[in-house]
C-alpha positions as CSV (number, residue, x, y, z in Angstrom):
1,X,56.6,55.7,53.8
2,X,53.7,54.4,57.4
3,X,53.4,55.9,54.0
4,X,56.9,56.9,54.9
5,X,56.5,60.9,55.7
6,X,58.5,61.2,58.4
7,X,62.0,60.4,57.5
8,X,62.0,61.4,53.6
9,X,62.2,61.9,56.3
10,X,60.3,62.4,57.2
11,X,58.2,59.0,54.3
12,X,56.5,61.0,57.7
13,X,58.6,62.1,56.5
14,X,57.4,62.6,55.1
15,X,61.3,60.7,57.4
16,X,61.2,57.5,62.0
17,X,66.9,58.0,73.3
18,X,66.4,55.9,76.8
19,X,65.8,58.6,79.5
20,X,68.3,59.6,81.9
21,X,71.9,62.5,82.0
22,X,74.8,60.0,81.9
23,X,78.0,61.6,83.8
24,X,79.5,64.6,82.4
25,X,81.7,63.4,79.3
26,X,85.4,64.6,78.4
27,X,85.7,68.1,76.5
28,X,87.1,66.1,73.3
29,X,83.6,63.7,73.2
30,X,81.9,64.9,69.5
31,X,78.6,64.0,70.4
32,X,78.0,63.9,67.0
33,X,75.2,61.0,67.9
34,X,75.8,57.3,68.4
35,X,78.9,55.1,69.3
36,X,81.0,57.2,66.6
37,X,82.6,54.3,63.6
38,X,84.8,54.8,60.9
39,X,84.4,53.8,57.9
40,X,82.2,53.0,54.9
41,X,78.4,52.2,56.6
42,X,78.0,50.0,53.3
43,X,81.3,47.6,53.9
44,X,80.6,43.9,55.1
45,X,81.8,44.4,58.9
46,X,79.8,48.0,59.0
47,X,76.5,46.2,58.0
48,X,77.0,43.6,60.7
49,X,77.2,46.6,62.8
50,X,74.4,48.0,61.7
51,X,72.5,45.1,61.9
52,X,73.1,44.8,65.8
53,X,71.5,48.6,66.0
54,X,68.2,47.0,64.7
55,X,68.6,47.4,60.8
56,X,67.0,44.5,58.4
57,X,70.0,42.6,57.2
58,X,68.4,41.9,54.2
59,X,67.1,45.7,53.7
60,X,70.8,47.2,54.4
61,X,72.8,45.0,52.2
62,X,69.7,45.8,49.0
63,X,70.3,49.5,50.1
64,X,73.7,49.6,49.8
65,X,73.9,47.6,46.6
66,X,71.1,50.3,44.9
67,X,72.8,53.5,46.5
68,X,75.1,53.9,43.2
69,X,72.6,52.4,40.8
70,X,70.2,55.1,42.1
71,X,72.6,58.3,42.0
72,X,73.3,57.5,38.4
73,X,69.6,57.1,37.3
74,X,68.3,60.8,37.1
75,X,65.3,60.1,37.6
76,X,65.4,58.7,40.8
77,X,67.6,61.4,42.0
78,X,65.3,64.8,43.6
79,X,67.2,67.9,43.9
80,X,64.6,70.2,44.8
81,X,63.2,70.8,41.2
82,X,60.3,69.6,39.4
83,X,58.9,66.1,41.5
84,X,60.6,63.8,43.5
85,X,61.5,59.7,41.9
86,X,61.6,56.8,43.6
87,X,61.7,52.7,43.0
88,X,59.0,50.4,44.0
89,X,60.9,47.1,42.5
90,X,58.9,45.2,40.8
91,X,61.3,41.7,41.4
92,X,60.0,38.6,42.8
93,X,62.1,39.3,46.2
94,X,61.1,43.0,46.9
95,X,58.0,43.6,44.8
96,X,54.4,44.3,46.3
97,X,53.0,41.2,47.5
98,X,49.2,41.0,49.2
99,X,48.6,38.8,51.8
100,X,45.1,38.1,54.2
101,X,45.7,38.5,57.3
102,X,43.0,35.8,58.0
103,X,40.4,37.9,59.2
104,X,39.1,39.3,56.3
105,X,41.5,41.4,55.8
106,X,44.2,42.4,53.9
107,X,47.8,43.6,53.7
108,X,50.1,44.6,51.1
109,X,53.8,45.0,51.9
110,X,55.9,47.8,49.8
111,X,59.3,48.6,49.8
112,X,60.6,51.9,48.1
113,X,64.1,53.3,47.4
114,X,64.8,57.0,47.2
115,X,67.7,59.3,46.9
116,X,68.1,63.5,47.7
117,X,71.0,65.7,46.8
118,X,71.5,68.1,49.3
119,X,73.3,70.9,47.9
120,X,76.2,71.1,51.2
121,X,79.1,69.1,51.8
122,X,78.0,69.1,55.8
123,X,76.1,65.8,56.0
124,X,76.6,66.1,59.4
125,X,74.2,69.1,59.5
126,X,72.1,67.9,57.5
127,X,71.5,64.4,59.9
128,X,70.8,67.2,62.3
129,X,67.7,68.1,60.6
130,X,66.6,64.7,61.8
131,X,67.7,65.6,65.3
132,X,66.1,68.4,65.5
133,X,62.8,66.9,64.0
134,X,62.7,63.6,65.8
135,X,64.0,65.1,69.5
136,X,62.5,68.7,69.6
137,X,59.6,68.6,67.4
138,X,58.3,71.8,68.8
139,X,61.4,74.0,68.7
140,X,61.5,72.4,64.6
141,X,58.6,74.2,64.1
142,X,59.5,77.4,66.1
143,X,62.6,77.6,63.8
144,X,60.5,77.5,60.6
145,X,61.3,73.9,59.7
146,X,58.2,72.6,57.9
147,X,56.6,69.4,59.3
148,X,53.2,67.7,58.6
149,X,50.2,69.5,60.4
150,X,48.2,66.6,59.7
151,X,50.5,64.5,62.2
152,X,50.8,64.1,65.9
153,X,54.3,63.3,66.5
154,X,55.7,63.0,70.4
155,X,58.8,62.0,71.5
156,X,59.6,59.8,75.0
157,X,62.5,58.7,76.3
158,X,65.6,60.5,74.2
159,X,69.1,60.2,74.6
160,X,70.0,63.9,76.0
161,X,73.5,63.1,75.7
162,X,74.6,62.4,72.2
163,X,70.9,62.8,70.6
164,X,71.4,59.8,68.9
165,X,67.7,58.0,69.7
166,X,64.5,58.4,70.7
167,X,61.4,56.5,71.2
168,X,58.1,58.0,69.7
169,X,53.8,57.8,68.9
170,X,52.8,58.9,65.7
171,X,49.4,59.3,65.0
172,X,48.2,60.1,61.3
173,X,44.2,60.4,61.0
174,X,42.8,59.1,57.6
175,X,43.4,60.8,54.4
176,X,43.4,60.0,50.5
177,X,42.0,56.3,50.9
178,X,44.9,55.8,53.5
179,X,43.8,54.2,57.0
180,X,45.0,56.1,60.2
181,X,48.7,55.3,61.4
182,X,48.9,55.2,64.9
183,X,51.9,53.5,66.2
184,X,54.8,54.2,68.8
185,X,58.6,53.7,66.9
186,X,62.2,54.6,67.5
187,X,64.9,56.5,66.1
188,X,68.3,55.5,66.1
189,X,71.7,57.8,64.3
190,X,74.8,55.9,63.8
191,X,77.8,58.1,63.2
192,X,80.3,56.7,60.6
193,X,82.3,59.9,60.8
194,X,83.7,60.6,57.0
195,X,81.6,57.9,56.4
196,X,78.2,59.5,57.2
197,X,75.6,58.6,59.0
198,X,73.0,56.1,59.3
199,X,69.0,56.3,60.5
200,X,67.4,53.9,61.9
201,X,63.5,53.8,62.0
202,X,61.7,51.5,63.0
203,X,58.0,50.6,64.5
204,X,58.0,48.7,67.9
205,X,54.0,48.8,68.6
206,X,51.3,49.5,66.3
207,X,47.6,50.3,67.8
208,X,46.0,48.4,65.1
209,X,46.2,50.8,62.4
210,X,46.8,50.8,58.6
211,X,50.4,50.4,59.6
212,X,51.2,46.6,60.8
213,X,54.8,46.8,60.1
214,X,57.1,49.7,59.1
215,X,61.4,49.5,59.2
216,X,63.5,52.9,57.2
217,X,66.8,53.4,56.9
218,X,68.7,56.2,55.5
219,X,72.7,56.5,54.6
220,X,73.3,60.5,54.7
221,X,77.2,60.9,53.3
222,X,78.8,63.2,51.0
223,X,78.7,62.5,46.8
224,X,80.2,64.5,44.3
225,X,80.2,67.5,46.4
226,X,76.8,67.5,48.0
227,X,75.1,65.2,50.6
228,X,73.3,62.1,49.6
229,X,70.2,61.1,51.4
230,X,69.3,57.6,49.9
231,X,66.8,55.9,51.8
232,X,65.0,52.3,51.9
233,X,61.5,51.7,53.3
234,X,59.7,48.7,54.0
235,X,55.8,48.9,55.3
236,X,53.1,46.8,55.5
237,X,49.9,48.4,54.9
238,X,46.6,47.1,55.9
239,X,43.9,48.2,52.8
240,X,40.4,47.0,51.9
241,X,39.7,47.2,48.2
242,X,42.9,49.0,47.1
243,X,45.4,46.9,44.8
244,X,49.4,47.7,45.2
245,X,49.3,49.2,41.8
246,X,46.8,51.7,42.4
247,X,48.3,52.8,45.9
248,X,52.2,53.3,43.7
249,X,50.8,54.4,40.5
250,X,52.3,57.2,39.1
251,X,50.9,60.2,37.0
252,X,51.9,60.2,33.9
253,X,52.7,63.2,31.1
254,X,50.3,61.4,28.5
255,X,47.4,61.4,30.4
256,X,46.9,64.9,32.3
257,X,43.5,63.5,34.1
258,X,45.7,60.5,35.7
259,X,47.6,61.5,39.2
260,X,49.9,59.7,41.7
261,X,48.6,56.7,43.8
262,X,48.0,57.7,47.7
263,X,51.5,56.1,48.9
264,X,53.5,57.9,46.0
265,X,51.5,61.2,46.5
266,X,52.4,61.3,50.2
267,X,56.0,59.7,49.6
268,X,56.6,63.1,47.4
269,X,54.9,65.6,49.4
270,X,56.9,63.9,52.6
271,X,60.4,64.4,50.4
272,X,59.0,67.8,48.9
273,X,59.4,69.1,52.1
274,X,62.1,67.5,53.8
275,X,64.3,69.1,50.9
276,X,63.2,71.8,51.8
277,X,63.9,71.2,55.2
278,X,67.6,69.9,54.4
279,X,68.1,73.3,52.8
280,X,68.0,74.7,56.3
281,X,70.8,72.4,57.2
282,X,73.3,75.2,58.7
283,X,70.5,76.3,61.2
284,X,69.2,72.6,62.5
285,X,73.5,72.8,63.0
286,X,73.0,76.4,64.9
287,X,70.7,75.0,67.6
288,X,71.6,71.3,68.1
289,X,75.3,73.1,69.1
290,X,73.3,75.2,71.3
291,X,72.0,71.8,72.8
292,X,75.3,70.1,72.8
293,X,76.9,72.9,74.6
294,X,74.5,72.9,76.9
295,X,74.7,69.3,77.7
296,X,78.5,70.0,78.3
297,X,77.9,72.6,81.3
């Protein structure tokens, strides 16, 4: 989730801005984040839109066509009570394949779906969670929004204007048979006005890690009264004598002794908290307007 912890946000995540104040804009601009777009994220013109921001074609459009599946299943939807569900497909097209990388080595790529009910209609504060998280990691944490200790996370090169991207270096040391993740990414949120919003998360450079690839994306909109949060992640991992089944496995009611693979412990520990996180919603809201109106000065 990277294992993804930082967009399930932050999947780390646990969850993953080119430098420089543009000229003061009009009194009427929402700097809500992004280019702002109407309509539904998930309709064919959107996706192309998408696309051009950096999303996987082929990701969005399996996204989009799981989002209602997903929210119907129960079990894939986490609403802050008992532990979290997710989909690793198991299909020919998106199930775990491992691969050599030719020196020895090998990879195994994974691709997970997720959903979170946020219990608030304001999916707009709630995508300012993310914000918050991705832009000001340190005034997150002064604000008593929970993030991974066990994670170095800096920002570079944000948009100050609309806080709609920024570049990053995450850094990850070893833990629970995972290699370290160190790699520098970017953030991207596309406003869809009533239709939500969309992350974009994506790894542009990895320092030879046990992440060689990593693309997220999460659709944040409102459903049945709360906000959805139903994410797709695609990583490839670099293991040594782990299989793709015992890095997803899943504990299991009938055997207490058994317990989660390493990716699927860390997936739910990463959404555990973002949840939590998303609860906080109204105050992420408090102090990105505090930012916003200072940006308009």
């Amino acid at each position: 989730m990277k294992v993804w912890t930082k967009l399930w946000l932050m999947a780390v995540l646990p969850l993953s801005i080119l430098q420089g104040c543009a000229a003061k804009p009009p009194e009427a601009a929402p700097l809500t984040g992004g280019d702002a777009i109407s309509g539904d994220p998930c309709s064919a013109d959107k996706q192309a839109r998408v696309v051009l921001e950096g999303a996987s074609a082929e990701g969005l459009k399996s996204l989009c066509g799981y989002r209602s599946e997903l929210l119907k299943d129960r079990k894939y939807v986490y609403s802050g009570t008992g532990e979290p569900g997710m989909l690793f497909p198991g299909d020919d097209k998106e199930g775990p394949v491992t691969q050599s990388e030719g020196t020895g080595g090998k990879t195994v790529r994974l691709i997970v779906y997720s959903v979170m009910l946020i219990p608030t209609t304001d999916n707009a504060a709630v995508t300012d969670v993310i914000r918050l998280q991705t832009i000001f990691p340190t005034l997150f944490k002064e604000k008593g929004f929970a993030a991974d200790e066990r994670v170095t996370y800096t920002p570079s090169g944000q948009d100050n204007e609309k806080f709609a991207f920024t570049n990053y270096r995450f850094l990850k040391q070893a833990l629970d048979g995972l290699k370290t993740l160190d790699y520098e990414g970017t953030v991207k949120i596309i406003d869809f006005g009533t239709g939500g919003y969309v992350v974009l998360d994506k790894l542009m450079r990895d320092a030879n890690s046990g992440l060689k690839e990593y693309g997220g994306i999460l659709l944040i909109y409102q459903f049945s009264g709360q906000t959805a949060v139903v994410g797709r992640s695609e990583q490839v991992l670099r293991i040594e004598n782990q299989e793709p089944s015992t890095l997803i496995s899943e504990r299991t009611s009938a055997d207490p002794a058994s317990k989660d693979g390493a990716v699927r412990a860390s997936i739910k520990q990463s959404m555990q908290r973002d949840f939590k996180n998303y609860q906080m919603a109204a105050k992420a809201k408090e102090v990105m307007n505090e930012k916003r109106a200072a940006f308009r000065k």
